[in-house]
C-alpha positions as CSV (number, residue, x, y, z in Angstrom):
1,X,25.2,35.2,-45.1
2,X,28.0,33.1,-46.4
3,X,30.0,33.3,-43.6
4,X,27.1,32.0,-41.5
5,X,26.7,28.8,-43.9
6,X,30.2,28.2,-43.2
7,X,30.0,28.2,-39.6
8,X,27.0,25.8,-39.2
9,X,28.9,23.6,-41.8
10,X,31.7,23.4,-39.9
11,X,30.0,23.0,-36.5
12,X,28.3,19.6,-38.5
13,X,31.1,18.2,-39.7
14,X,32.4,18.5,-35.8
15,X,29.2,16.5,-34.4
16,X,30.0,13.7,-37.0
17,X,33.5,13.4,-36.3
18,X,32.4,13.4,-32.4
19,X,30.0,10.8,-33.2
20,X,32.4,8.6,-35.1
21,X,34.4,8.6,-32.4
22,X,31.8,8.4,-29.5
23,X,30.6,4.8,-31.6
24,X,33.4,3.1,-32.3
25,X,35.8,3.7,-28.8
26,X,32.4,2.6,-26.6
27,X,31.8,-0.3,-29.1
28,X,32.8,-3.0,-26.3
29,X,30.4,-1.6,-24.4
30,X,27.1,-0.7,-26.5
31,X,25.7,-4.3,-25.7
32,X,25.5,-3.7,-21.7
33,X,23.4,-0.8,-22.7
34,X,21.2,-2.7,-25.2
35,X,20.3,-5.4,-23.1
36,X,18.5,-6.3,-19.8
37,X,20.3,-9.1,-17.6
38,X,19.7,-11.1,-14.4
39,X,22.0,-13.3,-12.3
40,X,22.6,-16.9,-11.3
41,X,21.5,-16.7,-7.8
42,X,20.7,-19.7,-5.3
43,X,17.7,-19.5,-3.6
44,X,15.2,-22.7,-2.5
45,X,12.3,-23.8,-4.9
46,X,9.7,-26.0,-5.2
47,X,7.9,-28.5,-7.3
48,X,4.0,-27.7,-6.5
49,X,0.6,-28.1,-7.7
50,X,-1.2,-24.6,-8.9
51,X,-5.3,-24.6,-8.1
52,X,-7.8,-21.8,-7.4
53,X,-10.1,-21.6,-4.5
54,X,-12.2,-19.6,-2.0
55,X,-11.9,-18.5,1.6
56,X,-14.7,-20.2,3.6
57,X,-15.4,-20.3,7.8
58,X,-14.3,-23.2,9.3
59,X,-17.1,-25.5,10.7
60,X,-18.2,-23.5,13.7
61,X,-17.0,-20.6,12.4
62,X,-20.3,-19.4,11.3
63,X,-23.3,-19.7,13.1
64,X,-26.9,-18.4,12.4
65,X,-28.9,-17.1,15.4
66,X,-31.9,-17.6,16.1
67,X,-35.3,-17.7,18.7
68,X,-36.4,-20.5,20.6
69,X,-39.4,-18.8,21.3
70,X,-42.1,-17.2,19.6
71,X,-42.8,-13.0,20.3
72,X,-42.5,-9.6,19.2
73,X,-38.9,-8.5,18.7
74,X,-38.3,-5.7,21.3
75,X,-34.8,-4.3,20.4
76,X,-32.0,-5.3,18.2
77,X,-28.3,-4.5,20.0
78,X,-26.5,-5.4,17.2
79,X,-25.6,-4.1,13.4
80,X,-23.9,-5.8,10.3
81,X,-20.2,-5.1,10.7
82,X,-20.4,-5.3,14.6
83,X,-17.9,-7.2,16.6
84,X,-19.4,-9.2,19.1
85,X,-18.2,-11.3,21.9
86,X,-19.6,-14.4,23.2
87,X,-22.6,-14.3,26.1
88,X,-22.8,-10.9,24.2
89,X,-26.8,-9.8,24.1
90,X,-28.1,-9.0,20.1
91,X,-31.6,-9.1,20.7
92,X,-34.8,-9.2,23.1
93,X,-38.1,-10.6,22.9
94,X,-41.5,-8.4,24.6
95,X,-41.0,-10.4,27.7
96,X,-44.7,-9.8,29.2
97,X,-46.5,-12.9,28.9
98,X,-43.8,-15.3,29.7
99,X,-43.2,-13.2,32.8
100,X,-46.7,-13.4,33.7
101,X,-45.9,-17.0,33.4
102,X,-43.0,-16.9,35.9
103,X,-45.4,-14.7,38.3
104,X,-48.1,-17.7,38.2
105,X,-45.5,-20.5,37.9
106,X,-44.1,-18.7,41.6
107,X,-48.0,-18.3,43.0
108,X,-48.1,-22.3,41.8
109,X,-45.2,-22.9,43.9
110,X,-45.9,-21.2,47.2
111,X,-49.7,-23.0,47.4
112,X,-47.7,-26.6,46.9
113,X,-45.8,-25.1,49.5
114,X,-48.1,-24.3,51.4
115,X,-50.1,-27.8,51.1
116,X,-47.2,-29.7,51.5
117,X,-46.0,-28.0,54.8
118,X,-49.8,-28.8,56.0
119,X,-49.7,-32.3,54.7
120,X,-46.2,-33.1,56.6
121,X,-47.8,-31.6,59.9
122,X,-50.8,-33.5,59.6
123,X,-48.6,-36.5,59.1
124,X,-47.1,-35.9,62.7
125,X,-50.2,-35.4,64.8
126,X,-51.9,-38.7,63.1
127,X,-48.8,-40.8,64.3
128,X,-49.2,-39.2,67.8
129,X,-52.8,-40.2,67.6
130,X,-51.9,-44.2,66.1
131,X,-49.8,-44.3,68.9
132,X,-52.1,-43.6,71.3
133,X,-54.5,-46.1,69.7
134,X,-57.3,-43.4,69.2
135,X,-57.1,-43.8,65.1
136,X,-56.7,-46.7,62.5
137,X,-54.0,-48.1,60.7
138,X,-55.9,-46.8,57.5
139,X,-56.0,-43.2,59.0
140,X,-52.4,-43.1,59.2
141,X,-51.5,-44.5,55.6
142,X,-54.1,-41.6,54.4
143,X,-52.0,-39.2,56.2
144,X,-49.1,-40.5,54.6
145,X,-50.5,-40.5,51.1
146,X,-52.0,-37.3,51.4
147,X,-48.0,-36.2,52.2
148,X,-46.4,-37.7,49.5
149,X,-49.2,-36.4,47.0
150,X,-48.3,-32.7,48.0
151,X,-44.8,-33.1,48.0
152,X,-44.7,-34.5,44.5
153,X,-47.0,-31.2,43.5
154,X,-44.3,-29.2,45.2
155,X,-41.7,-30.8,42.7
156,X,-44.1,-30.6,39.9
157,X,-44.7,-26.7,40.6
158,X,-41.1,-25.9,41.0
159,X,-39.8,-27.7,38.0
160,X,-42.8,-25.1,36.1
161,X,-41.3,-22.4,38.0
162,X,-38.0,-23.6,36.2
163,X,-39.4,-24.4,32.7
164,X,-40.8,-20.5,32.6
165,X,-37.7,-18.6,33.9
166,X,-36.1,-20.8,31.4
167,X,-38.0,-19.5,28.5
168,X,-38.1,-15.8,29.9
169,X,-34.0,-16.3,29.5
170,X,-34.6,-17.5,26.1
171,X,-36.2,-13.3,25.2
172,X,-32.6,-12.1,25.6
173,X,-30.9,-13.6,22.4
174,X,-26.6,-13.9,22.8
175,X,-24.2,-14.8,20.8
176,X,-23.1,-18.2,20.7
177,X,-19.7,-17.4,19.5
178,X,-17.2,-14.4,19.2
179,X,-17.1,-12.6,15.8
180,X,-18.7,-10.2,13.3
181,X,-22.4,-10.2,12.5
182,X,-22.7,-11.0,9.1
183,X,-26.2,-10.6,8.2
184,X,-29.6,-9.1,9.7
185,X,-32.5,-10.8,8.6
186,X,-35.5,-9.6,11.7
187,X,-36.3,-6.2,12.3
188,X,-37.3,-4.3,15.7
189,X,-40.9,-5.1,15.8
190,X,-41.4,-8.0,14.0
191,X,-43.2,-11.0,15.5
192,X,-41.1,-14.4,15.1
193,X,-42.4,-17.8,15.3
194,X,-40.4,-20.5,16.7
195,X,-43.3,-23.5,16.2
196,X,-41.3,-25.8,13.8
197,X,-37.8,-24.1,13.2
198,X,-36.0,-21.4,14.8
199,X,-35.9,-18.0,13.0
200,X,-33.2,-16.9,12.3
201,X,-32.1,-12.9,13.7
202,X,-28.4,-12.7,12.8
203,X,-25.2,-14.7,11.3
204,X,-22.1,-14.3,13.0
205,X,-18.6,-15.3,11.6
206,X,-15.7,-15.7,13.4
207,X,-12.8,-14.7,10.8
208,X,-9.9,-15.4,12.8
209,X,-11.0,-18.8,12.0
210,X,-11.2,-19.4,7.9
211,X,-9.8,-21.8,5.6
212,X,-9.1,-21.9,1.9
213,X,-10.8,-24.7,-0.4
214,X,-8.5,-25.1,-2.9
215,X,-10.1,-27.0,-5.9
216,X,-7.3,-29.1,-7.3
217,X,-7.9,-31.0,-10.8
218,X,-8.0,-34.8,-10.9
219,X,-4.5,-35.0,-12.4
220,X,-2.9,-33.8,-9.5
221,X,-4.8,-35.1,-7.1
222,X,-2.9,-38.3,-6.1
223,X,-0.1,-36.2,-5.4
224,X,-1.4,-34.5,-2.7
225,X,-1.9,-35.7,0.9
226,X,-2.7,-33.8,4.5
227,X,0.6,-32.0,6.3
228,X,2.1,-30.6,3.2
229,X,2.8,-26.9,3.0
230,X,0.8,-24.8,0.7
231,X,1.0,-21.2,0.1
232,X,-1.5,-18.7,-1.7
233,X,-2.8,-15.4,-2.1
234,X,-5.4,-12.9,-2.9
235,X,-6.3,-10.2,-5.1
236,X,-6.9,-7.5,-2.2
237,X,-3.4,-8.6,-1.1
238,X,-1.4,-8.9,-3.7
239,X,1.9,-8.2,-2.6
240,X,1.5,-10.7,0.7
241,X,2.0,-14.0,0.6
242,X,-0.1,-16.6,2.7
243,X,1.4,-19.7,3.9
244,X,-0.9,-22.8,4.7
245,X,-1.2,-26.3,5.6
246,X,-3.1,-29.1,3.8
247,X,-6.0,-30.9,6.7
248,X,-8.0,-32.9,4.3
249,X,-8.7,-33.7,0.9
250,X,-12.7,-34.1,0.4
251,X,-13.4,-38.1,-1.3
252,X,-16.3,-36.5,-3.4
253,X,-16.0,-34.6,-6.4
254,X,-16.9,-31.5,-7.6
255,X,-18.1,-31.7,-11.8
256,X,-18.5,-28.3,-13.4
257,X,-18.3,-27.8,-17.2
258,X,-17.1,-31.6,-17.7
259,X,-14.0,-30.6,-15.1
260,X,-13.5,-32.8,-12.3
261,X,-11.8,-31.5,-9.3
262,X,-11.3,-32.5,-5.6
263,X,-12.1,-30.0,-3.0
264,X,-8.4,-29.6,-0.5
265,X,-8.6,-28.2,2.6
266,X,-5.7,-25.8,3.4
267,X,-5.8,-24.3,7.0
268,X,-4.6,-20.8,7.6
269,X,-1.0,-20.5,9.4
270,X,-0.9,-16.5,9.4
271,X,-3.0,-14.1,9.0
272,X,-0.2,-11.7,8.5
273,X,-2.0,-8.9,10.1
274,X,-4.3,-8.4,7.0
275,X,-8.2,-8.9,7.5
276,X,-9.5,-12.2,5.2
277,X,-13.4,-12.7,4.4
278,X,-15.3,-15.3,3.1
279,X,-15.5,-15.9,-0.4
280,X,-12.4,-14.3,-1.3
281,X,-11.1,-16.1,-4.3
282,X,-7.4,-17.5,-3.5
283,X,-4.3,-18.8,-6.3
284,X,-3.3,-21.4,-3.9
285,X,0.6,-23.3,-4.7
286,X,0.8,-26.8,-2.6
287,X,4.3,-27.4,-2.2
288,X,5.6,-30.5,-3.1
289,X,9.1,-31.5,-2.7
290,X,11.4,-28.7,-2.5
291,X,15.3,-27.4,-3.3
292,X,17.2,-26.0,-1.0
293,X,20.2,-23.3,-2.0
294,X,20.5,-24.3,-6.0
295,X,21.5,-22.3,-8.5
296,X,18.2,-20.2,-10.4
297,X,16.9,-18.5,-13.1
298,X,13.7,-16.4,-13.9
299,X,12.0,-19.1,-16.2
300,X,11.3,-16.2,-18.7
301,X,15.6,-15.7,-19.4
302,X,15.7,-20.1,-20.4
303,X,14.7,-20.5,-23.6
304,X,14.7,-23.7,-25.6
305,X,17.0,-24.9,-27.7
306,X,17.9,-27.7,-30.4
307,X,18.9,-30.0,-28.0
308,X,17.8,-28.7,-25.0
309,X,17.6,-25.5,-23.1
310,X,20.2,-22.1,-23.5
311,X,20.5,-18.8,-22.7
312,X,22.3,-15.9,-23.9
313,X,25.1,-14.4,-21.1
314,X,27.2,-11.4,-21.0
315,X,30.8,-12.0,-21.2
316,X,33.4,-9.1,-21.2
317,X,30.2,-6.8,-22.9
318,X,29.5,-9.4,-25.7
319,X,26.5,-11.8,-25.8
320,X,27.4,-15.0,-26.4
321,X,24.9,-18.1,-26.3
322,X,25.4,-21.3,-23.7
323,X,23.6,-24.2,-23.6
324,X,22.3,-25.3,-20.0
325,X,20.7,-28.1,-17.7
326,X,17.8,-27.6,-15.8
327,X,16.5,-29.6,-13.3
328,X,13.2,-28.8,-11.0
329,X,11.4,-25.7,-12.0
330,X,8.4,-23.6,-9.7
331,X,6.0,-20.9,-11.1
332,X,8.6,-18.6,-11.4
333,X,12.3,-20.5,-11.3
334,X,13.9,-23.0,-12.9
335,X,16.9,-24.8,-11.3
336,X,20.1,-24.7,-13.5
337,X,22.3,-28.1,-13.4
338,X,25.3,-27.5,-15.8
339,X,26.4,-24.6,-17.9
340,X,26.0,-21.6,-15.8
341,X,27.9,-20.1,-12.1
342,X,26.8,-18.1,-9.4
343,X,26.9,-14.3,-10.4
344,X,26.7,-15.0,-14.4
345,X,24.4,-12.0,-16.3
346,X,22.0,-13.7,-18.3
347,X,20.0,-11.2,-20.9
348,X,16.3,-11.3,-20.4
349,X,15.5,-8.6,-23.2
350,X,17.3,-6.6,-26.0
């Protein structure tokens, strides 16, 4: 038993003196363990103007569908989610009485024909007869009216013959525009009314053609006019960045909670392969001015100071603390003037 005391005494006393030793020759180098560090790099940043906003359709992006005519919806061709393409039919219209219509607007037609090929003949053999003195002037101008009054119902019935084969076309409902149908709001047999306003069957948005509103506060308004580069993204997309293009700033403003903002128009440059919808809420940056190749840190390694900004570096395994200059900062770099050189390990933790 005692000899077994002994032993794990001794094999303690080893650890400790292994410890002592371990600490005190890696002293120079306990600090590079302890802390976390970045470097000076250069990289281009920006001076910008941070707003939220939404994804909306550009004007004539969405359109709602609708009849121009009143009837029983026949068949729907289309389903929310769809992709349609223009000329593209979505719905039809029971077609029977306007193509009675057509039948009796083309009967209409073949008696003003009719009439008016009579009329013209009758015309000829009444100038054959003035010429021959056996009828009166008055006989021929009757002739000549009686023409005239059945080619004008000729025109008459053929421009009805056109009216109705236009609203038989207007059964067969296309879309207007290419995209996806957004919205169903008439069901297969349904009867639709198109007296006053045109009911509406589906909404179609195009989504290769959207735009972000970007509501910017009324402090940062002035500085922002149309051309300047803007970037943002979304919380679907997280790890992409968008890139933009400011095409108009909206004169009215929009007041909620006591908050005024301006409404800024960003259009989309790339889509990035990624699939955007409407109403998808967007962190939008509008680039400034910006800083090509300076020297930058993370903003959270700059700390302030007494008399200005400093950070703590690593110098032959020590920490040691330097005062800096900064100059233009973004949302996540700040631009470093004096004090610091390319490749310098500035903690960040520890």
């Amino acid at each position: 038993m005692k000899k077994w005391v002994v032993l794990t005494g001794g094999l303690a006393v080893v650890c400790l003196i292994f410890l002592f030793f371990y600490l005190f020759s890696s002293g120079s180098n306990r600090d590079e363990r302890l802390y976390r560090t970045v470097r000076v790099t250069r990289r281009d940043i920006y001076s910008s103007v941070l707003a939220t906003g939404i994804i909306k359709p550009m004007v004539g992006a969405e359109v709602r569908v609708g009849s121009r005519v009143s009837g029983v919806v026949k068949r729907l061709h289309a389903d929310i989610g769809d992709e349609v393409q223009k000329g593209r039919i979505i719905a039809e219209l029971d077609a029977t009485e306007l193509q009675a219509r057509v039948d009796q607007a083309r009967a209409d037609v073949e008696n003003a024909r009719a009439n008016y090929d009579y009329a013209e003949l009758d015309l000829e053999r009444q100038r054959t007869l003035f010429q021959k003195s056996l009828i009166s002037q008055s006989d021929l101008d009757l002739a000549k009216t009686t023409r005239d009054i059945n080619r004008a119902r000729y025109e008459q019935a053929r421009a009805n013959l056109d009216y109705a084969l236009v609203q038989l076309d207007y059964t067969r409902i296309t879309a207007p525009i290419s995209g996806v149908v957004a919205s169903i709001s008439t069901q297969e047999g349904e009867t639709v009314a198109a007296s006053f306003s045109a009911p509406t069957f589906v909404n179609i948005i195009d989504l290769n053609r959207l735009e972000v509103w970007a509501y910017v506060d009324e402090t940062d308004i002035g500085r922002i006019s149309e051309g300047q580069k803007a970037g943002f993204t979304v919380d679907t997309y997280m790890d992409t960045d968008f890139e933009g293009e400011v095409t108009a700033i909206y004169p009215k403003a929009v007041i909620q909670d006591n908050v005024v903002t301006y409404i800024v128009t960003i259009r989309i440059a790339d889509f990035k392969g990624k699939i955007l919808r409407p109403e998808m809420t967007t962190t939008v940056s509008i680039y400034l001015e910006a800083r090509e190749g300076v020297l930058t840190l993370p903003r959270s390694a700059v700390q302030r100071g007494q008399r200005g900004y400093r950070v703590a570096v690593l110098e032959n395994g020590r920490r040691i603390e330097k005062e800096i200059q900064t100059g233009w900062s973004s949302n996540d770099y700040i631009e470093i003037i004096y004090g610091l050189q390319e490749g310098d390990e500035v903690i960040t933790e520890g």
